[in-house]
C-alpha positions in Angstrom: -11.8 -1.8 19.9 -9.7 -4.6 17.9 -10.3 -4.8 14.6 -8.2 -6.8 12.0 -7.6 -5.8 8.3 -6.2 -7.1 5.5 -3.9 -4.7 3.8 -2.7 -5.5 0.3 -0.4 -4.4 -2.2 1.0 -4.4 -5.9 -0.7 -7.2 -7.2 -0.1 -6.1 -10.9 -3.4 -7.4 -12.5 -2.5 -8.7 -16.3 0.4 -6.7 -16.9 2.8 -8.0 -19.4 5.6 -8.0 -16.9 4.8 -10.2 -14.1 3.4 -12.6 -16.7 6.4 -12.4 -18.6 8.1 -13.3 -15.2 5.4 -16.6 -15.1 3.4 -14.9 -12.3 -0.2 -15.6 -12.5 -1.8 -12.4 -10.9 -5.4 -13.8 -10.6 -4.7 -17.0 -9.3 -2.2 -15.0 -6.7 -5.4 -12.3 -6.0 -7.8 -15.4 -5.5 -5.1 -16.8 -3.2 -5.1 -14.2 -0.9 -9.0 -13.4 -0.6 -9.4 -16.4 0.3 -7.4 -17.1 3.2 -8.3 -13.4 4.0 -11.7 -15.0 4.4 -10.8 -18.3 5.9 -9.6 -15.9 8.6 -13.3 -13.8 9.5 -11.6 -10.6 7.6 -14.1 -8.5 6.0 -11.9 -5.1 5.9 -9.6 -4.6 2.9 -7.2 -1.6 2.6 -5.6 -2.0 -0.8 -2.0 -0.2 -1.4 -1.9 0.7 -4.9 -1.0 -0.8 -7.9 -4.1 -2.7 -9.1 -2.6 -2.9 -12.4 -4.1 -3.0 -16.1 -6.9 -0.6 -16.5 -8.4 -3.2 -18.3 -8.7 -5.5 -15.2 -9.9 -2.7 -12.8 -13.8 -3.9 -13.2 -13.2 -7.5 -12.4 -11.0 -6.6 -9.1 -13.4 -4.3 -7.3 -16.3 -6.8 -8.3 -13.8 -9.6 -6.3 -14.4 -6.9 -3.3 -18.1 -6.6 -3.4 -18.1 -8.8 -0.1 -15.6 -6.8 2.2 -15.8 -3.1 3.2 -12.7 -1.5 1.2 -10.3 1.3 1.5 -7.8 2.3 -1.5 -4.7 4.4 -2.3 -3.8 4.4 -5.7 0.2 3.6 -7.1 2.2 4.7 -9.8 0.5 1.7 -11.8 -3.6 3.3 -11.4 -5.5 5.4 -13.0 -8.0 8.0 -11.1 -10.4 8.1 -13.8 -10.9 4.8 -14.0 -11.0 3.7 -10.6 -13.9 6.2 -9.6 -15.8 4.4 -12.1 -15.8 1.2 -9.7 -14.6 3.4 -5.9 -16.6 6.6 -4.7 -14.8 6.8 -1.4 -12.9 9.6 -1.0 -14.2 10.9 -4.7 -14.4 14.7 -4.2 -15.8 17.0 -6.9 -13.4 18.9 -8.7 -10.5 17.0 -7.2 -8.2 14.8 -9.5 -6.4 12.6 -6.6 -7.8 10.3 -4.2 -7.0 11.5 -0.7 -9.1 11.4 2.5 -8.9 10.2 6.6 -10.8 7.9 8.7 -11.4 8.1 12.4 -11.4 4.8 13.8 -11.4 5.1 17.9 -8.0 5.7 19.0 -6.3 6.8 15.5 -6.7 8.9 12.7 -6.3 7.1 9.4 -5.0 9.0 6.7 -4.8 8.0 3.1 -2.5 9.5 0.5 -2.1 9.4 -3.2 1.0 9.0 -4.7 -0.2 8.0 -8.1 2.1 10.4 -9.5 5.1 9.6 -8.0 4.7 12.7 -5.6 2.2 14.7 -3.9 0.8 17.7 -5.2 0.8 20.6 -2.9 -2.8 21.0 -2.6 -2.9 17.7 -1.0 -0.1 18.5 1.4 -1.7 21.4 2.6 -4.7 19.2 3.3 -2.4 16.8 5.0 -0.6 18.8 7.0 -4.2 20.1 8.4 -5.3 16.4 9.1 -2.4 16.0 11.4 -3.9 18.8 14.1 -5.5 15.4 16.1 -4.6 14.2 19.7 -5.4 10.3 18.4 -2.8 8.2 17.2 -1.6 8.5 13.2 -1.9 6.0 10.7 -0.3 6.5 6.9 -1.5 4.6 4.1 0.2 5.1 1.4 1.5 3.6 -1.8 5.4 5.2 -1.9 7.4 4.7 1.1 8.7 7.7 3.1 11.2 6.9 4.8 14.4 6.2 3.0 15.2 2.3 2.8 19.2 1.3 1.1 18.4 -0.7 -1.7 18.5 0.4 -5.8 14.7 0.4 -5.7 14.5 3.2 -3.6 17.1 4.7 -5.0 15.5 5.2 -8.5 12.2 4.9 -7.9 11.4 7.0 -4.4 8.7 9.5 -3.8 9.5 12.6 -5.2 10.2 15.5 -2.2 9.3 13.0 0.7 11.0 14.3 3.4 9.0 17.9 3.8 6.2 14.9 4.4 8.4 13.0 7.0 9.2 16.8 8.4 5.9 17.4 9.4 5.2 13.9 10.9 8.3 14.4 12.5 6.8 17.6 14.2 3.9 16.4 15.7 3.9 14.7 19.2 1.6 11.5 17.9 2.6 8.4 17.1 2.6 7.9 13.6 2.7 4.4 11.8 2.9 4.0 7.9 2.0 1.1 5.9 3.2 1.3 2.2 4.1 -0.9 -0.4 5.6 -0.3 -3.6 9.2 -1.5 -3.3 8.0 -5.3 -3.7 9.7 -6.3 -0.7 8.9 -6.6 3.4 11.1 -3.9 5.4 10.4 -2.2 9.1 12.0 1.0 10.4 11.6 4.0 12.9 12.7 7.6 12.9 11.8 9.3 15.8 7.5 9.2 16.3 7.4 7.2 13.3 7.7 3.9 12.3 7.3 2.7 8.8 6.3 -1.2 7.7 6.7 -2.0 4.1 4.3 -4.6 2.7 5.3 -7.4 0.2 3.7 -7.6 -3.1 0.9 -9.6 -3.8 2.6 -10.6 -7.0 6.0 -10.8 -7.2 9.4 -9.3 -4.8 12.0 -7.4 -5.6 15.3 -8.4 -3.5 16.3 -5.5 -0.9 19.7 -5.0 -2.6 21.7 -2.4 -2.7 23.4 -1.6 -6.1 20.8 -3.8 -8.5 17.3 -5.0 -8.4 16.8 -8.4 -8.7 13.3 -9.9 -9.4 11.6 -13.2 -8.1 8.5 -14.4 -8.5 8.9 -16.9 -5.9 6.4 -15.3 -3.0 3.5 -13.1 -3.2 1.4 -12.2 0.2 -0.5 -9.6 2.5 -0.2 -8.0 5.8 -3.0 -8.0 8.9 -3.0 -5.2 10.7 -5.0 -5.2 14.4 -5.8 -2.2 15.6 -6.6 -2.3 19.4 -6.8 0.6 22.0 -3.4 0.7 23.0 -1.3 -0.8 20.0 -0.7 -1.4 16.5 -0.2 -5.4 15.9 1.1 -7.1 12.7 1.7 -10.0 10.9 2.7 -11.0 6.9 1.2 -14.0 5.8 3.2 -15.6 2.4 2.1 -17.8 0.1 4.8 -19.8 -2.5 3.4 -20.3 -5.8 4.5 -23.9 -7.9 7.6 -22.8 -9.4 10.1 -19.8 -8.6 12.7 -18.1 -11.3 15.2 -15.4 -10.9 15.2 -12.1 -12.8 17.4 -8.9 -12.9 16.3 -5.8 -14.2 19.2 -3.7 -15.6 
């Protein structure tokens, strides 16, 4: 097996603040799927954070042509994005969660819409980790602990009982996660945790402030082969760049 995919993050569609900040989300989103085609990718895992509810029909109609797989951010809205996704939709459920088996690794995909996970969903996670494959995490909230002010005011509420039980288990385990706004790579043990820039604007990894440019925007590849996990960012520089600080 070696299969590439695209995974994307936090690109914000038509919120006030990154247009306020003279990023142009659509033309950024067009950007990307693009050279995500130029490149033979038809596999799309999307991070979280599509952004106004308003905007959810016109982005999952931009993904009609690639096979997708979502977690939903802070910044989405369950309701509304079964109206466009079904995978993963369980009855009687109110959080997208669910796992993939692809060959040599169990996918597993979280929901940290509401900035922590509920314990019905741990319990389920902690039963998807009984595997002898390799362990992927997608998931919108980090877990393991990065030093900047982001992290420090806006981290995933009671992480580490979910970096416990990865911790636990003998497999390898890889996240991919987004939310921060900025590219960061780290290990802890069995796990190893890459942080994917947004695909609207970056916060700087500071870390006593947060300081906001709109000077980047990107995605991550990720090729999955039988006996590694490869990766690469790919950045784009829009026309102009400014400088902001959020107090």
């Amino acid at each position: 097996m070696n299969r590439k995919i695209a995974y994307i993050t936090d690109i914000h569609l038509d919120e006030k603040f990154p247009l306020d900040a003279g990023v142009d989300t659509r033309k950024n989103w067009k950007e990307i799927l693009k050279d995500i085609s130029s490149r033979g990718i038809n596999e799309i895992i999307y991070g979280g954070d599509i952004g106004e509810k308003s905007a959810n029909k016109w982005f999952f109609e931009s993904l009609q042509d690639f096979s997708l797989s979502i977690t939903l951010g802070n910044h989405d809205y369950y309701d509304e994005v079964i109206k466009h996704y079904s995978l993963g939709v369980v009855e009687k459920r109110s959080e997208l969660y669910y796992s993939q088996e692809r060959d040599h690794y169990k996918c597993i995909f979280l929901d940290s819409s509401s900035g922590s996970i509920s314990q019905e969903q741990f319990d389920w996670f902690r039963k998807e980790l009984m595997t002898d494959q390799s362990i992927v995490i997608f998931i919108h909230h980090p877990i393991l602990a990065v030093d900047a002010e982001v992290d420090n005011r806006f981290a995933l509420k009671e992480r580490n009982r979910i970096k416990t039980e990865l911790l636990n288990v003998r497999n390898d385990v890889t996240i991919f996660c987004g939310h921060y706004h900025f590219e960061d790579e780290r290990r802890s043990g069995n796990i190893r945790q890459y942080i994917t820039p947004a695909g609207s604007y970056q916060i700087q990894k500071l870390p006593n402030e947060i300081k906001v440019s709109n000077d980047t925007f990107g995605y991550r590849i990720i090729e999955l082969n039988n006996k590694n996990i490869n990766t690469d960012l790919i950045m784009f520089k829009p026309s102009h760049q400014t400088l902001s600080t959020i107090q």
